[in-house]
N, C-alpha and C positions, 0 to 999 in steps of 0.2 A: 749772641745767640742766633743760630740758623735756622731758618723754618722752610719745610717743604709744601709747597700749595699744591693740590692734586685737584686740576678745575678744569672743564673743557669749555667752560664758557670763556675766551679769550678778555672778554673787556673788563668782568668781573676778577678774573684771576690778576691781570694786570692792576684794576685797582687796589684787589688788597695786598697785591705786591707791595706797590708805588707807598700804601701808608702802613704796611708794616717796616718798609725801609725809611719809611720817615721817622719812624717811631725807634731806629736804631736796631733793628734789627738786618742779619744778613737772610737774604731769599732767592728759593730758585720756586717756577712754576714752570710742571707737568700736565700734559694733558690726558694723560691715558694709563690704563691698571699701568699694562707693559714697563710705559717711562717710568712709571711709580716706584716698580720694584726693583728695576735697573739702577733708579738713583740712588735707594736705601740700601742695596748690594755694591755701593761703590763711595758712598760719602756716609759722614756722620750729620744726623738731622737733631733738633731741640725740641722739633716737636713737628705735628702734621697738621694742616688743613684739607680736610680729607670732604672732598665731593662723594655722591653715590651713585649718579647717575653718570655715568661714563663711554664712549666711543665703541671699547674695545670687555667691555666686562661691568661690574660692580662693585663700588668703591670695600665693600664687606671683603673681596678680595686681599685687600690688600693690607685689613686689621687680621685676617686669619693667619698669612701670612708672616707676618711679625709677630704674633703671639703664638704660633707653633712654633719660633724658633727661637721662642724665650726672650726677644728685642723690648725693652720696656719704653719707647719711645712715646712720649705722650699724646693719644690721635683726637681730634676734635671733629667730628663730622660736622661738616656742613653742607647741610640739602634742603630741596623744594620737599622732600616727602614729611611729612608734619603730624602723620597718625603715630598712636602708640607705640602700635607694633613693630612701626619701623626704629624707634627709637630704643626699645626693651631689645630686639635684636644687634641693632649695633652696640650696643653698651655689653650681652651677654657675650657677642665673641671676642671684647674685649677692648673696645673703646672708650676716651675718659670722659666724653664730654658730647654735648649733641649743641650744636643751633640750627634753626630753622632761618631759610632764606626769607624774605630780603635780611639781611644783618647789617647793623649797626656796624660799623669800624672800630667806636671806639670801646662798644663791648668784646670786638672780637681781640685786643686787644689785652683787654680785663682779663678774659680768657684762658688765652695763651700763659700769660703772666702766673694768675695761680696754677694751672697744670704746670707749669716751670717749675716752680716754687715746688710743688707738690714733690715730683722725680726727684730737685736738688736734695729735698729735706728741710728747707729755710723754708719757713713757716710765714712769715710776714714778707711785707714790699721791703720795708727799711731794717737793715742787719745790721750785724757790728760784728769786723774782726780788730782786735788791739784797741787801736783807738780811732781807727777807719770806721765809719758809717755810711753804707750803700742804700741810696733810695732807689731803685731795682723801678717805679713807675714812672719818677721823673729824670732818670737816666742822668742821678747825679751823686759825686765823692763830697763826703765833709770829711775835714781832719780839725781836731778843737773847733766845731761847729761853723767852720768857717769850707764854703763850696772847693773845692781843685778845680782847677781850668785844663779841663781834659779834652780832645779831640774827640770824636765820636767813635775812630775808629782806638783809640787808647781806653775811652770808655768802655768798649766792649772784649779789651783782653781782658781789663780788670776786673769786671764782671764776669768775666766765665774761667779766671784765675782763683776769684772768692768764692766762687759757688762752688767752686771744685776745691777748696783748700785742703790742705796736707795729701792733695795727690796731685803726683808728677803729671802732668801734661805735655805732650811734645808740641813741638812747634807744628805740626803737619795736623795734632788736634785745634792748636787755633788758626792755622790759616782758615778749616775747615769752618769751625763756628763763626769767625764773624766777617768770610767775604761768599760771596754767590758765584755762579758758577761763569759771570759774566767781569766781575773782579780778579785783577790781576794785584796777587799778596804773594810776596816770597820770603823764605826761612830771613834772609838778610831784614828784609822788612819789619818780621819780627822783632828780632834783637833789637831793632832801633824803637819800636815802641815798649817793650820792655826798658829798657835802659833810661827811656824818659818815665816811665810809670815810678821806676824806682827811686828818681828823685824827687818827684812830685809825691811820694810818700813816705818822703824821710822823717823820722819822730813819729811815725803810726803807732812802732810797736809790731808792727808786720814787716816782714821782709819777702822780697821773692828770691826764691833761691835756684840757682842752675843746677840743673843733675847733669855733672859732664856726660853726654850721649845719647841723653833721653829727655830733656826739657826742661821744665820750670815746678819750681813745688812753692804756693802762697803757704806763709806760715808765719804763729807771733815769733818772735826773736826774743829769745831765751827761755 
């Protein structure tokens, strides 16, 4: 899953860069409305951490923006402003979620997570497709109750293969979801973590399948 930070404060954006990508997620951080809407007019995001006070404008920008253009992206504001109103505003033009700075890391994680959850449709952390079970907080595959020894980066195709199942993905959707804009992923790279995934979940009961032209579709088999 990819997340976009929209933060002018340099050392804070870098931290929760630093432990969202701990946490296995891909990241990029912006600091200004401008970069904000330029990176959502040109990549797919999983979700936003969204500052309000900004350089060049007001982070409200940039939830109007995506909500006038129908983008269902799940935004999290996060700001020093801490009275009602500022909060009853962001959420009316269409934000899903409010923290108040200083934040916790490992709430702003929690977070993330269920507004994830929330857009997929997958209702809890731990899911089940076949006979795969995905615990989505501790970023780990069971098959017959027993863990898969995934890579971090195979962990996050299979996760964003599951949460999207029976729809085709291309490979240009998950270079986007789980590398940053500082990660170098190509189509080839792909296939070769597909190709281990698919053995590493033989007997699931799920198969991934290739759409010659267009990508991968997770789905049970038969």
């Amino acid at each position: 899953m990819r997340i976009l930070i929209v933060e002018d404060d340099g050392t804070l954006g870098s931290a929760m860069a630093q432990s969202l990508i701990n946490g296995g997620y891909a990241c990029d951080v912006v600091d200004k409305v401008a970069h904000a809407l330029h990176a959502l007019s040109v990549e797919n995001f999983d979700a936003i951490v969204l500052d309000l006070g900004l350089p060049d404008g007001d982070g409200y920008e940039v939830v109007r923006h995506l909500r006038q253009r129908g983008k269902l992206i799940p935004v999290l504001i996060l700001t020093a402003r801490d009275a009602v109103e500022d909060r009853v505003q962001g959420l009316d033009l269409g934000a899903d979620d409010y923290l108040v700075k200083p934040v916790a890391m490992p709430e702003l994680h929690a977070r993330l997570r269920a507004l994830i959850r929330r857009t997929t449709g997958i209702g809890t952390p731990r899911f089940r497709i076949g006979g795969l079970e995905l615990d989505t907080v501790g970023k780990q595959a069971y098959l017959e109750d027993k863990s898969l020894d995934l890579s971090s980066r195979e962990w996050s195709v299979l996760e964003y293969l599951a949460t999207h199942s029976r729809r085709i993905i291309s490979k240009e959707q998950l270079i986007q979801a789980t590398a940053g804009w500082d990660q170098d992923l190509s189509a080839n790279a792909i296939e070769a973590y597909v190709h281990r995934i698919r053995g590493k979940i033989e007997g699931s009961g799920i198969v991934i399948r290739t759409v010659r032209g267009l990508g991968y579709m997770l789905e049970e088999n038969g």
